[in-house]
C-alpha positions, 0 to 999 in steps of 0.5 A: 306305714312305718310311722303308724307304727312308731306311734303305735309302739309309742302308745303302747310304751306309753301305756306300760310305763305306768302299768309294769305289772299288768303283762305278767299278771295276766300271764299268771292268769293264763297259767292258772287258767290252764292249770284248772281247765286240765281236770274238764274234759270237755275242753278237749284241745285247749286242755291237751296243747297246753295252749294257756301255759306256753301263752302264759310263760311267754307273755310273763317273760315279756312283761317283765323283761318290758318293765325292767326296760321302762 
């Protein structure tokens, strides 16, 4: 068990050593994504949680705190 992990998390560092820009981005996406889906009601939860946002800055603040660590 435990060494499927380290190689999992072996493949993912691997991964983002070359695509250090790749988290936050699709974090800006997500936050984007939120900020238009405010203004369709029928969206319903997703727009009233604020789901997008939160997903968004936490996924921002770990791709850069990764590529700062690569």
């Amino acid at each position: 068990m435990l060494t499927r992990l380290n190689r999992v998390l072996d493949d993912l560092s691997d991964f983002f050593a070359h695509r250090k820009g790749l988290l936050p981005m699709i974090g800006i996406v997500l936050i984007l994504l939120n900020f238009t889906i405010q203004f369709i009601p029928w969206f319903g939860w997703w727009s009233e949680s604020n789901i997008l946002l939160h997903l968004g800055i936490i996924l921002s603040i770990l791709g850069f705190l990764l590529a700062w660590a690569l």
